[in-house]
N, C-alpha and C positions, 0 to 999 in steps of 0.2 A: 504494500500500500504506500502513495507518498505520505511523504513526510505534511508538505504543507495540506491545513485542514481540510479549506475549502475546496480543495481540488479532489480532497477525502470524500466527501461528501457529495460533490457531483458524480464520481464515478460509483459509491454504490447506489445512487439514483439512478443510473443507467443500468446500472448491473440488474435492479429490479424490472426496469421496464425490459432490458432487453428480455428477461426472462418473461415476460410475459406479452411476449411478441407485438410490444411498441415499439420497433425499431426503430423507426423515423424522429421519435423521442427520445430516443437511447442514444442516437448519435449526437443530438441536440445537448444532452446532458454531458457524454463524453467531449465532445468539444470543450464543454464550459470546464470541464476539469485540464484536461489541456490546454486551454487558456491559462489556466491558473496556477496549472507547473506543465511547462510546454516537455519535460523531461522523464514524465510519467508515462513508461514503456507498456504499464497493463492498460493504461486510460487509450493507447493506439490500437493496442493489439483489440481489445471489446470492441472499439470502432470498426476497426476492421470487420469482427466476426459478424456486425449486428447489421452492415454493409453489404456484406456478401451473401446474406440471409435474406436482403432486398433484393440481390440479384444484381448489385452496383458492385460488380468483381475489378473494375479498373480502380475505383474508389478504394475496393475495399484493400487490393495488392499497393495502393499508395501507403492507404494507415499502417499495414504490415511492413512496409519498408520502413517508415518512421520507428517505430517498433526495432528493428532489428538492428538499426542504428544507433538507438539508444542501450540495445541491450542485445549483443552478438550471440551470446549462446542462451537467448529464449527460446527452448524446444518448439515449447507453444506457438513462436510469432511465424517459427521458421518451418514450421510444420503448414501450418497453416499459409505461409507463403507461398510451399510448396501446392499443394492443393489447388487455391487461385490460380496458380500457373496454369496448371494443369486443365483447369476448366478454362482458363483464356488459349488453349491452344499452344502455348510456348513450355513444347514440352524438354527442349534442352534443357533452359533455364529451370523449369521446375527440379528437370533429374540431377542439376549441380548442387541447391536447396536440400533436396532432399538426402543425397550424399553427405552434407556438412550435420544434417539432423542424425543421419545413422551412425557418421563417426562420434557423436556426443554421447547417442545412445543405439546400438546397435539390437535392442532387445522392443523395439519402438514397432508393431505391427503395422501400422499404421502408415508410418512413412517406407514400410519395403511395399505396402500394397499401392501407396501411390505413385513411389516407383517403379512399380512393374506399369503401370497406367502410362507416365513417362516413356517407357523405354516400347511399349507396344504401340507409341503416338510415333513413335520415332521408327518403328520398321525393324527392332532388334526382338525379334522374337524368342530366344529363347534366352537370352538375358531377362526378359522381363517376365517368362516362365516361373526363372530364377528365385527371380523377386516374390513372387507367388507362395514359391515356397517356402522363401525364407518366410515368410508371414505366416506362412499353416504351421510351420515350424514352432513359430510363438505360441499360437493359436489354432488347433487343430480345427475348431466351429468356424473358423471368419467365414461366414458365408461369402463373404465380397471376395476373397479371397480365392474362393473356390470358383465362384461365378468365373474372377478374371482369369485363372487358370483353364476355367474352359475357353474364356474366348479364342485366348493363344492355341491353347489346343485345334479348337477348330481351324484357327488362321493356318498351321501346320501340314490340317489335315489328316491327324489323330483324331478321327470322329470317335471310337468307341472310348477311346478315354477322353474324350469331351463330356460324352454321355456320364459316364464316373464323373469326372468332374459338379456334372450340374446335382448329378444324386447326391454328393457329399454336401452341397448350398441347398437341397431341397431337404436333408435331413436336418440341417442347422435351423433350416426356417420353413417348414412346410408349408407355410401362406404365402414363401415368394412366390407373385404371381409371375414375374421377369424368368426366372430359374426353370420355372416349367414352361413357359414359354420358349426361351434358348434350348432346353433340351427337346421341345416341340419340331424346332426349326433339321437341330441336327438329325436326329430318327427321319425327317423328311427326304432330307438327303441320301439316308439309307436307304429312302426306297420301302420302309417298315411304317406307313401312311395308318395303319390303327392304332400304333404305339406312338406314333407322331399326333393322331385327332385328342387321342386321349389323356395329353399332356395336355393340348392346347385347352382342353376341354376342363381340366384343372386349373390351369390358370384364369381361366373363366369363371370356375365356380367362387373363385378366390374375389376376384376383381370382374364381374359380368360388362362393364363397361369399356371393358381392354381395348379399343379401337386397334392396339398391334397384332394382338393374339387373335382378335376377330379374320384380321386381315389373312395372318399369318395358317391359322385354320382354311379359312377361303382357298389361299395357292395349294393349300396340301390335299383340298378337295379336287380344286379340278385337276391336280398331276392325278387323281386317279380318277377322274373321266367320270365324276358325281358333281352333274352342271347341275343339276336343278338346285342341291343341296349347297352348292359353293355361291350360286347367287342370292338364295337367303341369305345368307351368312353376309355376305358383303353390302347388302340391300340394309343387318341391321347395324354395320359399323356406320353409314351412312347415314342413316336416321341420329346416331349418336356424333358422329362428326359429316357434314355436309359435303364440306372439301375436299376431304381425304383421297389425294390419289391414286394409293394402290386400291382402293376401298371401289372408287367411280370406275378406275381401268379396270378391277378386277369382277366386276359387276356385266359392265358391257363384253366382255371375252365370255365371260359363261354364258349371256343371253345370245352373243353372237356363237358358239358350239351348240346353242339348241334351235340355232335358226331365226330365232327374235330378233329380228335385223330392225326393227322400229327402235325396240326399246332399247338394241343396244344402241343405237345410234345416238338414243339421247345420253346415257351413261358418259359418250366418247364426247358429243355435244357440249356437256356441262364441265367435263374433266377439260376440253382444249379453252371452256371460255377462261378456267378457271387459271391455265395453266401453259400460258398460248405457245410455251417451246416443248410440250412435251409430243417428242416425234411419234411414240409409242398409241399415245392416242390418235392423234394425226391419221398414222399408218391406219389405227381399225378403225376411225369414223371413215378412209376411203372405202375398207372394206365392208362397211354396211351399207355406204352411199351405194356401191358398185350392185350388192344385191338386190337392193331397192330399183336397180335401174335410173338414178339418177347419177348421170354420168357426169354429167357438166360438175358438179359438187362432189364428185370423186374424184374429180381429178384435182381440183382446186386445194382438197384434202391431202392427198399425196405431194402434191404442188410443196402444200406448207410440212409436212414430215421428211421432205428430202432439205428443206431449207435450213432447218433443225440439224437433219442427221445425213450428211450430203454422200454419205458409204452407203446407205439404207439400199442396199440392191432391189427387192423385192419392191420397197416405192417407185424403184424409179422403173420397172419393169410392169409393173400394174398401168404406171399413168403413161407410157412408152404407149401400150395396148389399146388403152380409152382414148389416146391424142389420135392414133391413128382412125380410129370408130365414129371417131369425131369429125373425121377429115382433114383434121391439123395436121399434115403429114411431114413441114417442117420443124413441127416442135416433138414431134414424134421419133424424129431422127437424131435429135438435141440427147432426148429420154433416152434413147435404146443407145447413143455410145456412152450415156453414162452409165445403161450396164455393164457393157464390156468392159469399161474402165475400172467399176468397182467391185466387177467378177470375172476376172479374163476367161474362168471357162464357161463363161454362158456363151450358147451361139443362139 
């Protein structure tokens, strides 16, 4: 605590608000005690936390730096520094922080798990595996720990011990709805689409409003060729999130595989107003256009998913087809060598 009173006395004013999630109040009072001993290293570091808990992460990595200047080996400030980093994307700088936290304290779970985070932002995977374990090492339960051990897992391409992974974070925490989720996605991949639904389907019962896990149920329906059932599914992320991308793209794909060329078209309709570069949609609002026989606006649709995505062989091959139908036969010829171009074995 400092010394001087009244900067005593603003920071456990803040210490209360923060705790009871008046932030915006908390930094208000943490100032006033910082004003009043501008050298009070816990008066920046609360600032900090009660900052970053608003979501003001550049704010809050300033009051952390203040902090750690005043006081180099605060675990806390520089823990915490490291963190922010982490969530701003600057995962060198976080992994140099967090290094200096482990040398103080090497027994700190915490900062090896935000280091593996670090080092997996950075494309070192099995250092940050590493890290992983150094933390389970601490901590056999960190569910975080176990989670991030599967991501890397995955990223590896150690799917069955990903699957391990998320089971030893879904033992820690049976309600994480994320854990069964991510271990939803990997079984997906396996190709094991029951034991994939039925995760997803846990994580559902956990949190029914998952808009990921909806989604993410949705793709593992249709990879096994159950439209009807994939575009409820998707129809009620939708109703819970309006916008949702994969939710609207993966809506109009299952109504376009049962033939629903109307509705899928609107699916793709609302997904490009939403979303005006996504080629993906682009590509199947051409392809509902084209079934519906409205060509003029099939084409115009592929037109805009090749402008997006200018590799897209199949767009530029669909609207190659319609230009020539159309009798555009010099834009026709434009289209078809930019197939060849973008597939030298097409003839």
């Amino acid at each position: 605590m400092p010394e001087n009173l009244l900067a005593s006395d603003w920071l456990a004013k803040g210490l209360v608000l923060a705790d009871s999630k008046e932030y915006e109040k908390a930094v208000m009072a943490f100032n006033q005690a910082i004003g009043a001993f501008p050298q009070c290293a816990e008066a920046w570091e609360k600032k900090g936390e009660a900052l970053f808990a608003m979501g003001m992460y550049a704010e809050a990595l300033n009051a952390y730096n203040a902090a750690c200047n005043i006081d180099r080996d605060s675990i806390g400030a520089l823990l915490n520094k490291g963190i922010t980093l982490n969530v701003l994307k600057r995962a060198g700088e976080a992994n140099s922080v967090l290094d200096t936290v482990i040398a103080i304290n090497p027994g700190n779970e915490t900062a090896w798990y935000q280091k593996g985070i670090a080092l997996l932002e950075l494309g070192k995977l099995e250092e940050s595996l590493n890290c992983y374990e150094q933390a389970l090492a601490i901590n056999a339960k960190s569910k975080s720990a176990w989670k991030g051990q599967g991501t890397v897992l995955e990223k590896l391409g150690r799917l069955k011990s990903a699957i391990n992974a998320y089971d030893e974070a879904i033992k820690s925490d049976p309600a994480d709805a994320e854990a069964w989720n991510n271990k939803g996605n990997i079984l997906g991949k396996l190709q094991r689409y029951k034991e994939s639904i039925a995760a997803y389907d846990s994580a559902l019962g956990i949190d029914p409003g998952n808009v990921k896990a909806l989604c993410s149920k949705g793709k593992v329906l249709m990879d096994s060729d159950r439209f009807y059932e994939s575009a409820t599914i998707f129809d009620e992320a939708i109703k819970i999130d309006p916008k949702n991308q994969d939710a609207l793209n993966g809506k109009g794909t299952s109504l376009l595989m049962l033939g629903k060329y109307r509705e899928a078209l609107i699916s793709f309709m609302r997904e490009t107003e939403i979303n005006t570069k996504d080629a993906f949609a682009w590509f199947n609002r051409g392809l509902a256009l084209t079934k519906l026989n409205k060509m003029e606006d099939a084409a115009t649709a592929f037109e805009h998913c090749v402008a997006e995505d200018p590799r897209h062989t199949k767009a530029w091959k669909n609207l190659a087809l319609i230009l020539d139908d159309l009798g555009r036969h010099d834009e026709a010829l434009k289209a078809y060598k930019q197939v060849l171009k973008t597939s030298p074995s097409s003839t």
